[in-house]
N, C-alpha and C positions, 0 to 999 in steps of 0.2 A: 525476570532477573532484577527488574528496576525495584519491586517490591520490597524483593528478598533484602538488597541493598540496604533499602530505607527501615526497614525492619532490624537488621541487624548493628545499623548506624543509631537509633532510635535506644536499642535497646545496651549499647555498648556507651552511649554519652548522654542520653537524655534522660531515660528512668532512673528511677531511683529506689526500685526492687535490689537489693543484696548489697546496697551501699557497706552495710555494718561488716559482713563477710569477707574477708581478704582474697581467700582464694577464686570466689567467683568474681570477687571485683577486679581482678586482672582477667579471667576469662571473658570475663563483660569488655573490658577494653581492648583486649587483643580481637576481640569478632567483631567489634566497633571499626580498630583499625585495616582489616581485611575487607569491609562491607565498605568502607569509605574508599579503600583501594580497589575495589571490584567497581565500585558506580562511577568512580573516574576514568577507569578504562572503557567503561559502555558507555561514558561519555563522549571520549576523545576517539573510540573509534572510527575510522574515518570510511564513509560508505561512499563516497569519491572512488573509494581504490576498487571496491566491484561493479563492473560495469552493469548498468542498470537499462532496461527498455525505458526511453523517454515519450512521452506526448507531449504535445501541444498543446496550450489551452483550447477548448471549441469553441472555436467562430464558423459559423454559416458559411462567409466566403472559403473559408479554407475547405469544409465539407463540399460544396460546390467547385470546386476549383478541379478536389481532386475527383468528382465524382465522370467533371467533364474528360479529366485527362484519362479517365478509365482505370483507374485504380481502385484496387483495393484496402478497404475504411476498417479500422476499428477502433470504436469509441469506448469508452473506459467513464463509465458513470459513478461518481464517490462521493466522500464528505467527508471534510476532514476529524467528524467524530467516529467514523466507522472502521471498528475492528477488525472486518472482513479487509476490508481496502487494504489497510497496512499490513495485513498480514498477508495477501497479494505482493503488494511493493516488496517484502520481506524473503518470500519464497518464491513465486509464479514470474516475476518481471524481473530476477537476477537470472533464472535459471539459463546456459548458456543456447539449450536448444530452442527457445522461446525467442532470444536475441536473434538468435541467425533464421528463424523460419519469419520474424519480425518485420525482416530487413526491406521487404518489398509492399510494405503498409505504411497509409497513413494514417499515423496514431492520436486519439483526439481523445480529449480527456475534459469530462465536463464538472466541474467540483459543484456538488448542488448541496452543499453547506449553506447557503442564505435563502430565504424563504424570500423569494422577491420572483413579478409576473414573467422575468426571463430565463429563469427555470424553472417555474410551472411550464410554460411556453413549451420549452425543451423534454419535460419530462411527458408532456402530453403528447407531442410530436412521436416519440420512440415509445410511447406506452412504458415509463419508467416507473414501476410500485415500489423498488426502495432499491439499497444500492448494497454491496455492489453490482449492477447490472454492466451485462458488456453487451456489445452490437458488433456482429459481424454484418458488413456490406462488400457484396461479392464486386469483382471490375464493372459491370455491367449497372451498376447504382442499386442493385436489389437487397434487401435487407433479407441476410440468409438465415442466423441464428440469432435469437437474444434469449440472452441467460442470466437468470438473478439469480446471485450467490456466489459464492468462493469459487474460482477455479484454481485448480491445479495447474505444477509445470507441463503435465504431461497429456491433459486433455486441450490447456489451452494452446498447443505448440501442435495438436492435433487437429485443431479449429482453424490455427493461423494456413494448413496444409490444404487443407479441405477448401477453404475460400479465394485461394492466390487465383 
């Protein structure tokens, strides 16, 4: 949609294809002013207002922490250029049934966006080959499932079931 926006704002005030034309130069402005009113709204809309699965950044102690108190871990491996991820964030970690099967995990999220020895470290540790990779660790500290690639609301709410 952000495209489309920039495309249609691009081609309603910035070209200068059919200047000479009267009729298309009001159609050119009128799709200019709807593409600039479309990308304001997917601007301002506010993703505050649906509730979202949160993680934690991952720290060791926190993995350990909760590994001792016997819970169940799942870590969320991403980067902030990866389309997979946000498109995750966008569908799989709003969905409500994923929230509430959620509820009894801790959620760890490792952004391996910077090429530095502390995620290498981490990517070597979980066997991470690209992201998005997730990790289920069941109560017991055992690492049950790891999965690279997109999940869904409806397998990963089935994952979250499977390891409580």
């Amino acid at each position: 949609p952000y495209y489309a926006a920039a495309a249609g704002i691009f081609l309603g005030f910035v070209s200068p294809a059919g200047r000479n034309w009267r009729p298309f130069l009001i159609l050119r402005f009128a799709i200019g002013l709807v593409s600039a009113a479309a990308l304001v709204y997917l601007l301002t809309q506010s993703r505050s207002m649906v509730p979202q699965l949160t993680f934690a950044a991952f720290d060791p102690a926190l993995l350990q922490a909760a590994r001792s108190a016997r819970q169940p871990i799942v870590i969320d491996f991403s980067a902030d250029w990866c389309i997979p991820c946000r498109e995750m964030e966008r569908t799989t970690f709003v969905d409500p049934t994923v929230l509430r099967e959620a509820a009894g995990f801790v959620r760890l999220r490792a952004n391996l966006t910077a090429e530095n020895s502390t995620n290498k470290a981490i990517m070597k540790e979980f066997r991470v080959e690209g992201v998005p990779t997730t990790v289920f660790i069941d109560a017991k500290g055992n690492i049950r499932k790891h999965q690279v690639g997109y999940i869904g609301p409806a397998e990963f709410a089935k994952d979250l079931r499977d390891f409580k």
